[in-house]
N, C-alpha and C positions, 0 to 999 in steps of 0.2 A: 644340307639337311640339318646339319647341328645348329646350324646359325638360324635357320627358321625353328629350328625349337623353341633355342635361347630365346628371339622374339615372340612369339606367342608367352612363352612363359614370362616374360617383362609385360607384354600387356595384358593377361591375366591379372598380376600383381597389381597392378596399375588402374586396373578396370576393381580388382576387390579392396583396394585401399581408398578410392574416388566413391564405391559405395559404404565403406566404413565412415568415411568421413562425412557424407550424407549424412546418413541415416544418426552420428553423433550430432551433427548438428541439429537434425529433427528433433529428434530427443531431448536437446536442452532446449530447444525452442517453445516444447512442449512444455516441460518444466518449467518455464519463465510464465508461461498462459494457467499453469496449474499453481502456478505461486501466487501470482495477479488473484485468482479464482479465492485462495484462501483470503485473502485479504479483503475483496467482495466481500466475502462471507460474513466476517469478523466485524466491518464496517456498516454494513447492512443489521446487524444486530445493534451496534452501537447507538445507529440511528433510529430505530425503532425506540430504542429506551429512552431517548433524549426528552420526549414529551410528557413521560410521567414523570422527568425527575425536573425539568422545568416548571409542571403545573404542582407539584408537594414544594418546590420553594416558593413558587409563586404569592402560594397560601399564607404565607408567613413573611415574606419581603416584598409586598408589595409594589411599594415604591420604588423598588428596581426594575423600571421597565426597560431603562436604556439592555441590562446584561438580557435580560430576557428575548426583545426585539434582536440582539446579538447572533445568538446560540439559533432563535428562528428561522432568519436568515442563513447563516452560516450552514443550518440542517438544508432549506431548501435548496444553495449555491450545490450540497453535495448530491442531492436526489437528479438536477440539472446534470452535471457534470457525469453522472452515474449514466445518463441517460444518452448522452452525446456518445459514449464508448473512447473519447480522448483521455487518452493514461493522466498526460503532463494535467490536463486540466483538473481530473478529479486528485490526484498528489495537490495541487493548489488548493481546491477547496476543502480536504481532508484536513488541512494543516491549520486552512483558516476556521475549521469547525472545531480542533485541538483548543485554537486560543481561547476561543468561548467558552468551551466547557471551562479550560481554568481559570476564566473570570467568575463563571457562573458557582464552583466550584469555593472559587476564595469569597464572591458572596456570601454564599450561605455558610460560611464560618464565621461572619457577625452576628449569628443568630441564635444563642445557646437552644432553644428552644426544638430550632430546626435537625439542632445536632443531635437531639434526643429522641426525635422521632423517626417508631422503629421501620416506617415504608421509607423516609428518607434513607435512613442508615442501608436498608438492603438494596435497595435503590443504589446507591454509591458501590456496595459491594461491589453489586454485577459490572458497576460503570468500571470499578478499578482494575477486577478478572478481566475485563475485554478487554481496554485498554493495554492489559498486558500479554493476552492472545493477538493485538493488533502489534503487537511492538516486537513479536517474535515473527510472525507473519510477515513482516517488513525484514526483519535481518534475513527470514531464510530465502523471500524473493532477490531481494538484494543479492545475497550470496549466490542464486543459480542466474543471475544478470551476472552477475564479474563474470560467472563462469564461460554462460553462451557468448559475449561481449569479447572475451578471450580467445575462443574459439573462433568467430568469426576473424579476429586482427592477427595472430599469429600464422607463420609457412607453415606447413603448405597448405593448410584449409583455408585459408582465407582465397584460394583459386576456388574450391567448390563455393564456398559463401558467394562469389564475388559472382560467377555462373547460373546457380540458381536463385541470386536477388534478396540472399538473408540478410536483414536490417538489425541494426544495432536496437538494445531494449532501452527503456529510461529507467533509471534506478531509482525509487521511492525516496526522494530527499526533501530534508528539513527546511522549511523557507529559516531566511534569515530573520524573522520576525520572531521564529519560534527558538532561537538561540539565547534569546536575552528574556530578563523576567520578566515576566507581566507586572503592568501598573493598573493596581484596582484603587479607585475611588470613590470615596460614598460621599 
């Protein structure tokens, strides 16, 4: 009779820590799709701006169509990639829309004229506020990635992960193109 206790009460235990560990992984799983979600957000705004503040330089640099064709591109690669719902792809195209702005960016600082003017200047504002709601947005996805990533690879959860088919996340990284300066040329 005491020995069928002890067993029910081992697998009790067993059965409430197989659903804790569940329901943590759901959780951060959830976290990773709610962090992704901000950076949507953030990103989707970014893009939106990007055509008024390429058509106010436009007006004044002309002759820089290569930067402009750039940032066009690079805007559509991300609306594409947005579209498809592949993480890795849009992280790619995000990164390669990053470099154009900073061409687009160090362009219009051969421009004294562009620098004075006050729809550019607010324009940039917003560009630099996003840019750095996107830049936090990324560390705190990143951060609830290590975490669910963790969670899945360490004993004993990694027997629930492993059970009910939970997938490692991809963590928002810097191409290596965006590690080194940019070369702008007029």
């Amino acid at each position: 009779m005491i020995v069928a206790i002890i067993i029910v009460v081992i697998i009790v235990l067993v059965l409430l820590w197989a659903m804790s560990a569940y329901n943590g992984l759901v959780t951060l799983r959830n976290r990773v799709k709610n962090g992704w979600s901000q950076i949507d957000v953030q990103l989707k705004q970014r893009a939106d701006l990007i055509p008024n503040l390429v058509e106010t330089v436009k007006g004044y640099a002309a002759h820089e169509s290569n930067v402009f064709t750039q940032v066009t591109q690079a805007r559509a690669g991300v609306i594409q990639a947005a579209q498809s719902g592949d993480v890795q792809q849009r992280i790619q195209a995000e990164n390669q829309l990053s470099r154009a702005l900073v061409n687009l960016q160090a362009t219009a600082e051969a421009y004294p004229q562009l620098q004075a003017n006050q729809n550019f200047m607010d324009l940039q504002g917003q560009l630099k506020g996003l840019e750095e709601k996107i830049a936090y947005a990324r560390q705190f996805y990143n951060d609830v990635v290590q975490k669910y990533n963790t969670k899945i690879e360490v004993v004993p959860t990694n027997i629930i992960a492993g059970l009910f088919h939970f997938e490692q996340a991809a963590y928002f990284q810097v191409d290596e193109a965006d590690r080194q300066a940019p070369q702008v040329k007029f």
